[in-house]
C-alpha positions as CSV (number, residue, x, y, z in Angstrom):
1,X,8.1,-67.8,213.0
2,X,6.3,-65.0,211.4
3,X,6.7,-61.2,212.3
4,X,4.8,-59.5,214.9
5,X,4.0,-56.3,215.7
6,X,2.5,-56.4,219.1
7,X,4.8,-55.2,222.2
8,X,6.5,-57.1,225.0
9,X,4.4,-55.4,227.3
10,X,1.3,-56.1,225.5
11,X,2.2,-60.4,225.6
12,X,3.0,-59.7,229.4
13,X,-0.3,-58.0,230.2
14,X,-2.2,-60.5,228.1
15,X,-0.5,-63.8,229.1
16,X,-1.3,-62.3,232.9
17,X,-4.9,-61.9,231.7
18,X,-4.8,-65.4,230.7
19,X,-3.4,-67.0,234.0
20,X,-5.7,-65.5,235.9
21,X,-8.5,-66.7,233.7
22,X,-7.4,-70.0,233.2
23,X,-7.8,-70.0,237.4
24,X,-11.1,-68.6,237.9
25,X,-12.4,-71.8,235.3
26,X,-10.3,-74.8,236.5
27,X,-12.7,-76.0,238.6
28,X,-15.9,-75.5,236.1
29,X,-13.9,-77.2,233.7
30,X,-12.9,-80.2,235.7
31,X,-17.0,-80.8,236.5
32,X,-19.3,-83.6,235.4
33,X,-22.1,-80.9,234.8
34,X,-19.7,-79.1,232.2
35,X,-18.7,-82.4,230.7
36,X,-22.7,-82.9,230.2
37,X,-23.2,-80.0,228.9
38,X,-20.2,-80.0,226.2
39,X,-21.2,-83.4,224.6
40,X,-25.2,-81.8,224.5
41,X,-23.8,-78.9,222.7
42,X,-21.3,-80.9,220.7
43,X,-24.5,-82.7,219.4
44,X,-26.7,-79.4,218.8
45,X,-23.7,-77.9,216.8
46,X,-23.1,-81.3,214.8
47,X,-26.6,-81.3,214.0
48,X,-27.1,-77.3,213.4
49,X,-24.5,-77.5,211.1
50,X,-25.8,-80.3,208.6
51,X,-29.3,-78.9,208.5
52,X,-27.7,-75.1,208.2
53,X,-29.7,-74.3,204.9
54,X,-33.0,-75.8,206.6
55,X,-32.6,-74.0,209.5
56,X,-31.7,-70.8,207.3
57,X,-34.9,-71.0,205.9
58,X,-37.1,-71.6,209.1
59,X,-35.1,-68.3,210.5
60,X,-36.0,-66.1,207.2
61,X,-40.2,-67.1,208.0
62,X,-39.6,-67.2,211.7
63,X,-38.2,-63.9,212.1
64,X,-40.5,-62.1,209.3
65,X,-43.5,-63.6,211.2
66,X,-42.6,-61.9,214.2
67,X,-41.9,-58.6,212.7
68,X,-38.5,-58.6,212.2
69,X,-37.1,-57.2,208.8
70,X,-34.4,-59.8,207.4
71,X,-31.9,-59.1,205.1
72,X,-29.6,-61.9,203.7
73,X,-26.0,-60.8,203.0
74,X,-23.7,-63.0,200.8
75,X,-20.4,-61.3,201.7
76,X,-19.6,-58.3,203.5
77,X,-20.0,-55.8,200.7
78,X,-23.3,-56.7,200.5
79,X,-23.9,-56.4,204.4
80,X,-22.4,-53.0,204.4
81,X,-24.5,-52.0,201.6
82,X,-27.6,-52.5,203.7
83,X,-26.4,-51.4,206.6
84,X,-25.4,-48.3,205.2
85,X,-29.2,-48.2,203.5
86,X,-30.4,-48.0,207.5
87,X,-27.8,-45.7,208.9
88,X,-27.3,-43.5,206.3
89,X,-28.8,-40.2,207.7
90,X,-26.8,-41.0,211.4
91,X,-24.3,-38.8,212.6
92,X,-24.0,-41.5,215.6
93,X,-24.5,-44.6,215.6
94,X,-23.9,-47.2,218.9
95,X,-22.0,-50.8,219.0
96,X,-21.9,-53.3,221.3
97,X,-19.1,-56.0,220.6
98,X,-19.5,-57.7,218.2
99,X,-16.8,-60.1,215.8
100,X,-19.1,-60.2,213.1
101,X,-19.5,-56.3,213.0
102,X,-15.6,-56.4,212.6
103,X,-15.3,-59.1,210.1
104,X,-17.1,-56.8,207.7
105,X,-15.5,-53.6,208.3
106,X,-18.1,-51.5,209.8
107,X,-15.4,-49.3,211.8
108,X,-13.8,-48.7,208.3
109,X,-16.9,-48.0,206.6
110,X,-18.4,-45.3,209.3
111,X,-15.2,-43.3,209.4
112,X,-14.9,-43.2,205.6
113,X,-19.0,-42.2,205.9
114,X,-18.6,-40.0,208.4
115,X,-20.7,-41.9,211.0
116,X,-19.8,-42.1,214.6
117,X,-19.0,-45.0,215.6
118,X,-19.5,-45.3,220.0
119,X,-18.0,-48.6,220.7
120,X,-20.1,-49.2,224.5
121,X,-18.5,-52.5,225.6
122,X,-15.5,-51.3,228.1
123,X,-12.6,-52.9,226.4
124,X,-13.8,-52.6,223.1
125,X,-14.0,-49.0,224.2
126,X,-10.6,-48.8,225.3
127,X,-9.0,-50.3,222.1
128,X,-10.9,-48.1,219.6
129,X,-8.7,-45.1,221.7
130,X,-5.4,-47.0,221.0
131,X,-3.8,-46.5,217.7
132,X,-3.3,-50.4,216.4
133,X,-7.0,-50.7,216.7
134,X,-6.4,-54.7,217.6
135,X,-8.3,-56.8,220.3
136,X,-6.4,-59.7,222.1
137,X,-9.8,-61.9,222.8
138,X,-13.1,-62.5,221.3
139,X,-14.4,-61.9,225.0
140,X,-12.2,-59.8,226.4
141,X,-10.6,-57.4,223.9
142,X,-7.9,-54.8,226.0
143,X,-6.6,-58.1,227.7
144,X,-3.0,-57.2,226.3
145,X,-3.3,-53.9,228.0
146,X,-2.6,-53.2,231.4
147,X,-3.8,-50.5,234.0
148,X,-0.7,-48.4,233.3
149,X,-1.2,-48.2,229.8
150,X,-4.9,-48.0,230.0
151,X,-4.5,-45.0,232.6
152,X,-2.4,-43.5,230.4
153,X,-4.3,-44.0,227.1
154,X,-7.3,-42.4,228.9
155,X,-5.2,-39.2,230.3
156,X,-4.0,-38.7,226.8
157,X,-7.9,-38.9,225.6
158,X,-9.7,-37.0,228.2
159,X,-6.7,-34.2,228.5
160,X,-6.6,-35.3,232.2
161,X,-4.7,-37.7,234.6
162,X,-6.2,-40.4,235.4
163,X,-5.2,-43.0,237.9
164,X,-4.1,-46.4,237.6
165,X,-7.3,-47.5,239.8
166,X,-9.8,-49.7,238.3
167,X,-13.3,-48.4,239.7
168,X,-12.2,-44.5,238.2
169,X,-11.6,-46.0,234.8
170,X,-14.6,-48.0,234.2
171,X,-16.3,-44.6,235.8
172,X,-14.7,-42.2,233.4
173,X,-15.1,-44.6,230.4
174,X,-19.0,-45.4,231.6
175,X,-19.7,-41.3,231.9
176,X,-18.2,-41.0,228.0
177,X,-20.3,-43.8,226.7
178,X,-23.7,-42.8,228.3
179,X,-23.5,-39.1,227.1
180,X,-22.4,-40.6,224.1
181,X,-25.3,-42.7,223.6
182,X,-28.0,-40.0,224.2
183,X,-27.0,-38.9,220.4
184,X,-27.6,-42.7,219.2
185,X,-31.1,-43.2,217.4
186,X,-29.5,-46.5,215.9
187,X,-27.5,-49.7,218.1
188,X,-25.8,-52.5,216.5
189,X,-25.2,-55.8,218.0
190,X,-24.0,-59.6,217.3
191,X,-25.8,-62.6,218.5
192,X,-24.8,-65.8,220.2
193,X,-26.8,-67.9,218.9
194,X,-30.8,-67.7,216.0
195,X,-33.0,-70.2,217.1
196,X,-34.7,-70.7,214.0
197,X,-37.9,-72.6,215.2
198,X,-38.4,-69.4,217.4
199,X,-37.2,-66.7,215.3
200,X,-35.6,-65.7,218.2
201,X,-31.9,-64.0,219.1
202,X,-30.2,-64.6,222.2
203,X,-27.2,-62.1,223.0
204,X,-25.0,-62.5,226.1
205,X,-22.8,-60.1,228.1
206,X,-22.0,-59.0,231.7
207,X,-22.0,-55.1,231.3
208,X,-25.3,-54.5,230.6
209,X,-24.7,-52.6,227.2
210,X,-26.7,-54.4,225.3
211,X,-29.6,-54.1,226.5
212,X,-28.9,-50.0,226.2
213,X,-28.3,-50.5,222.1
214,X,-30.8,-52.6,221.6
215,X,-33.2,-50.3,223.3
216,X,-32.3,-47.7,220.6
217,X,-35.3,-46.5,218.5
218,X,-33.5,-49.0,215.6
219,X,-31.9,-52.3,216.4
220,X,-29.7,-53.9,213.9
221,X,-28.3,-57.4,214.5
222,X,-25.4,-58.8,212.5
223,X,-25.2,-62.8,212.8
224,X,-23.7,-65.2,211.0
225,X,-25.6,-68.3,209.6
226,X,-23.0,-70.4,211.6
227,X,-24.8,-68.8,214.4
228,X,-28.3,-71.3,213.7
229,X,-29.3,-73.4,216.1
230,X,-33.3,-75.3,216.3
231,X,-34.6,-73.4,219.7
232,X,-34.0,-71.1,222.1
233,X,-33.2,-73.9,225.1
234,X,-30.6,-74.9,222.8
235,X,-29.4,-71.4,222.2
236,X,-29.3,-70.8,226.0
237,X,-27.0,-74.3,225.8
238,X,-24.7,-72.9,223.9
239,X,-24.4,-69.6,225.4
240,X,-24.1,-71.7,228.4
241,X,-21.3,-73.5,227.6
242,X,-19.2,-70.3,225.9
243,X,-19.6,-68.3,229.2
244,X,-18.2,-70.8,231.2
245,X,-15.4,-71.3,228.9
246,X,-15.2,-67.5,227.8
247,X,-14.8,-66.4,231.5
248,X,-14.9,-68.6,234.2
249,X,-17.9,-68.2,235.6
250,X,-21.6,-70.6,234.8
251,X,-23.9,-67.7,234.0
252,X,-23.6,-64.3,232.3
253,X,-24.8,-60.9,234.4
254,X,-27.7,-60.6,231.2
255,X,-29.4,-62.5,228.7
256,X,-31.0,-61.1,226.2
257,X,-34.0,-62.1,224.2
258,X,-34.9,-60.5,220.6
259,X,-38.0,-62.1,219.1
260,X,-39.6,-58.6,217.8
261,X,-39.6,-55.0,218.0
262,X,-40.7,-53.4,221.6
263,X,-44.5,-54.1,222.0
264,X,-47.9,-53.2,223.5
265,X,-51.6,-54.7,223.2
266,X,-52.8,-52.9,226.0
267,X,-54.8,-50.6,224.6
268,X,-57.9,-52.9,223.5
269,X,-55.4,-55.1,222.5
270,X,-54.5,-53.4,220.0
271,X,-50.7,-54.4,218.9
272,X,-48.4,-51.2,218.8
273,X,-44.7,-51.6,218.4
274,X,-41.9,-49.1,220.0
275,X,-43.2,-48.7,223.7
276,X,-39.5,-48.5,225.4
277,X,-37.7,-50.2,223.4
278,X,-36.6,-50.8,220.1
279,X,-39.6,-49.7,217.5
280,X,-37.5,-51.1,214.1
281,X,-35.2,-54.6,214.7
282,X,-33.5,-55.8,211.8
283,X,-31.7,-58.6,211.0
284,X,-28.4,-59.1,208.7
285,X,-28.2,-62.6,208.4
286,X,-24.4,-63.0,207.3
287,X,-22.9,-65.7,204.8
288,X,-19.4,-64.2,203.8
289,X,-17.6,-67.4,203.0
290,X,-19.7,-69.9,205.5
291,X,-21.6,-71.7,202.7
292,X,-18.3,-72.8,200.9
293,X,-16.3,-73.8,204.5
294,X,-20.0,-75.5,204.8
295,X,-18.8,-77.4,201.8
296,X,-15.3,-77.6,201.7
297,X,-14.9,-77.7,206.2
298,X,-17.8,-77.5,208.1
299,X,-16.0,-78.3,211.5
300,X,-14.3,-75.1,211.3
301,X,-18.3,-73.7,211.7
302,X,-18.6,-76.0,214.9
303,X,-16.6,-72.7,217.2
304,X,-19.0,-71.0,219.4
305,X,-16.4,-68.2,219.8
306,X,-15.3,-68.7,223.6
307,X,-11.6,-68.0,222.6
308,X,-10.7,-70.9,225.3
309,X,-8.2,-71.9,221.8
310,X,-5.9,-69.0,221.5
311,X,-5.6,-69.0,226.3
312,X,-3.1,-71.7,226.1
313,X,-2.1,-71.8,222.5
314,X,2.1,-71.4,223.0
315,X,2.2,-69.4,219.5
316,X,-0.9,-67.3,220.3
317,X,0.9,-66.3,223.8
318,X,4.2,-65.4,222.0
319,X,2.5,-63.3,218.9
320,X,-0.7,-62.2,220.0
321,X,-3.2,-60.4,217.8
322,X,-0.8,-61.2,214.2
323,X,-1.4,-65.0,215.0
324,X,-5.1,-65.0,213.2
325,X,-7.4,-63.0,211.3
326,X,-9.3,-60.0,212.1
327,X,-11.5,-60.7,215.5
328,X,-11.2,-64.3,214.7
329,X,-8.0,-65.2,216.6
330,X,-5.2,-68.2,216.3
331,X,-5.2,-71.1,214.6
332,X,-9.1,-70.8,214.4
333,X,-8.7,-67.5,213.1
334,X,-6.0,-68.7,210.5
335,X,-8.5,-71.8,209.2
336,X,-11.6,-69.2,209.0
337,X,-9.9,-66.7,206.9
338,X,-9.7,-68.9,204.2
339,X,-13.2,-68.9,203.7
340,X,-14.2,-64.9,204.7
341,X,-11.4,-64.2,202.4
342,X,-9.0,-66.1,200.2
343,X,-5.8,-68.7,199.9
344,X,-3.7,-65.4,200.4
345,X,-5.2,-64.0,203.4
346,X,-4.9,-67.3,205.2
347,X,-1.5,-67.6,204.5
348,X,-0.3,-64.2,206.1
349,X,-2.8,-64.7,209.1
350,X,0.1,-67.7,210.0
351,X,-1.0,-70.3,208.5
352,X,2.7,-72.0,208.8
353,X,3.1,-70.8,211.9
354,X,1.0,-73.3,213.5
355,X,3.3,-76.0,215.4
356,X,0.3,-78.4,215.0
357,X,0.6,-79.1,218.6
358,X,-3.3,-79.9,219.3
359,X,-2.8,-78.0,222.5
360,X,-6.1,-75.8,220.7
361,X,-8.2,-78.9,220.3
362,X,-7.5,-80.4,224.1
363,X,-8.7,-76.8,225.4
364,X,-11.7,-77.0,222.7
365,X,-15.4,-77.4,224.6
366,X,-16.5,-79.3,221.3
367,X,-12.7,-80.4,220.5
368,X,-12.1,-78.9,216.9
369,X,-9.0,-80.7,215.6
370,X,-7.8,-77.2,214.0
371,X,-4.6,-78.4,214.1
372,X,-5.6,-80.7,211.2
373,X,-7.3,-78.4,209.4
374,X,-4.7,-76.3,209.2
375,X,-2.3,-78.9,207.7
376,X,-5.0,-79.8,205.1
377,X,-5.1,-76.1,204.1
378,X,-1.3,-75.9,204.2
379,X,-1.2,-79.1,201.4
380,X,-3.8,-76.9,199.5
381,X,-1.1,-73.7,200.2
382,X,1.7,-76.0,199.1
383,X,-0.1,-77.2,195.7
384,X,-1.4,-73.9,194.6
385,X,2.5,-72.4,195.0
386,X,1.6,-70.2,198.1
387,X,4.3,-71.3,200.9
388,X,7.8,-70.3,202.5
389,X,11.0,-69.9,200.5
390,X,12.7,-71.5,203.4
391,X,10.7,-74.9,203.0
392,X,11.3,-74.5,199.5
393,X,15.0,-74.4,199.6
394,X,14.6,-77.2,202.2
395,X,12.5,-79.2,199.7
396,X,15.2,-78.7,196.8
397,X,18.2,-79.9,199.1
398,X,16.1,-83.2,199.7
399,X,15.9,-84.0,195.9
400,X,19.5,-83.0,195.7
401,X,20.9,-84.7,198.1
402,X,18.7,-86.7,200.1
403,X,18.5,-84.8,202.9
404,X,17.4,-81.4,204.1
405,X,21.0,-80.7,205.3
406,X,23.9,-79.2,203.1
């Protein structure tokens, strides 16, 4: 079992987190209209997934024809590069939550730029006031904190007590984020899903804070080419089916839209862009390691990032946050690191940690065998001499005498 830093309390908080999410879905998950849904999305990811470099370049003419400024990004260096180009002259800059953003290392490169980063979603709020920095679910990112230690976290911040009531934290953390914002010329969001035939983006979230950034004067959106699907009903498919798995519940509070800047034509019909909302969208479409799991695993691009994997994964709710990568948690997170990063990077996310249980594949909406993939990047671990002295020691006492025992 490999070391983790994350605290007893923290597991206790986030394994009640899960409970109490795996009981708001049972019944959506035990339903004929779910079971419809997950083998319709199962087919538009199969199929998004082949035809990902066709689809990649319908996006690129879709979006461009309905003025939206594209930039493709081959890793993350690259992404932060142009990024950067945009934000540049920002002292503030706003951020819904996004895994994408935090595969690249946008946090890392504001503070070393001096850039502001104002994190609006509540929990990804919370965690950027803790010191660890590290989210517990793609959806719900403080679940391994609870009220005690979020009331306490905010006293320290605001230099005032604050109770451990619910309601007078999200008020408290709602009043720093809007006054906050007013400073923001620039928001940054993910996406759900790119429908390429519409050249349209379709973000999901229950707060409402996306629809705030993305009504900033400049909207950047960081999505991964994973992220392709044909159309927007098949887009709202997929969101579909992540929400209910994500959180229980068979609709988001929002649904957003992006197929251009903010619009007008009612002036003689004369088309004018920035009325309300965003005047300047742009689009970073990410690669980062997708084309070569493409070639090398393309069932590990199938996830639509629900985190249902990680909810009853028995390693996940003993280590937490060290069991994966980045934002991209558990065995998932393990299999997807080797292709954002490298053979080394896999290896320390757990990658023989893994009991190759399949509980992650059973609890899967589009039933990702991870498990397998693991064990086919473990044989590639094993062959290029990156595994555990313990196995090897194990593997010497066979040849010697037979067996693994002394």
């Amino acid at each position: 079992m490999m070391k983790t830093n994350i605290k007893e309390s923290e597991i206790q908080a986030m394994n009640k987190s899960f409970r109490i999410l795996n009981e708001r879905r049972k019944k959506l998950l035990d339903n004929s209209q779910t079971e419809k849904l997950k083998k319709q999305v199962k087919k538009i990811r199969e199929y998004s997934i082949n035809h990902l470099d066709d689809l990649k370049e319908l996006a690129f003419k879709r979006l461009r024809d309905n003025g939206i400024e594209v930039i493709y990004a081959s890793d993350a260096n690259e992404a932060l590069k142009a990024i950067y180009g945009i934000v540049k002259d920002e002292k503030y800059v706003a951020k819904s939550k996004s895994n994408t953003a935090s595969e690249i290392g946008i946090t890392d490169l504001f503070k070393e730029k001096g850039i502001k980063l104002i994190e609006t979603d509540l929990g990804d709020r919370i965690v950027q006031f803790t010191t660890k920095k590290k989210s517990s679910h793609p959806i719900g990112p403080a679940a391994h904190l609870n009220i005690g230690d979020i009331a306490e976290l905010l006293s320290k911040k605001f230099k005032k007590h604050v109770n451990e009531d619910p309601q007078e934290i999200l008020n408290l953390v709602r009043q720093d984020v809007l006054e906050e914002i007013e400073s923001c010329n620039v928001g940054i969001t993910g996406a759900n899903s790119l429908a390429a035939e519409d050249g349209s983006l379709v973000m999901v979230h229950n707060e409402g804070n996306i629809s705030l950034v993305s009504m900033l004067n400049t909207h950047i959106i960081i999505v991964g080419i994973d992220k392709l699907v044909r159309t927007i009903e098949e887009a709202i498919s997929v969101v579909k089916l992540e929400t209910i798995y994500a959180t229980g519940k068979t609709v988001p509070a929002y649904m957003n839209v992006i197929s251009s800047p903010s619009k007008t034509a009612d002036i003689e019909q004369i088309l004018l862009n920035g009325m309300y909302g965003a005047s300047r969208v742009v689009v970073v479409l990410l690669d980062n390691g997708r084309s070569k799991a493409l070639k090398d695993c393309p069932e590990s691009l199938f996830c639509i990032g629900c985190g249902s994997c990680i909810v009853t994964c028995p390693i996940y709710n003993i280590l937490g946050y060290d069991f994966g990568y980045n934002r991209y948690l558990g065995g998932r997170g393990v299999v997807f690191s080797r292709y954002l990063r490298n053979e080394q990077i896999c290896y320390d996310s757990g990658l023989f940690t893994c009991t190759l249980c399949g509980q992650c594949t059973l609890d899967c909406p589009l039933e990702i065998h991870t498990n397998h993939l693991i064990q086919e990047l473990r044989c590639e671990s094993v062959n290029s001499g990156l595994f555990k002295d313990k196995h090897r020691k194990t593997a010497q006492k066979i040849k010697r005498n037979g067996s693994p025992f002394s």
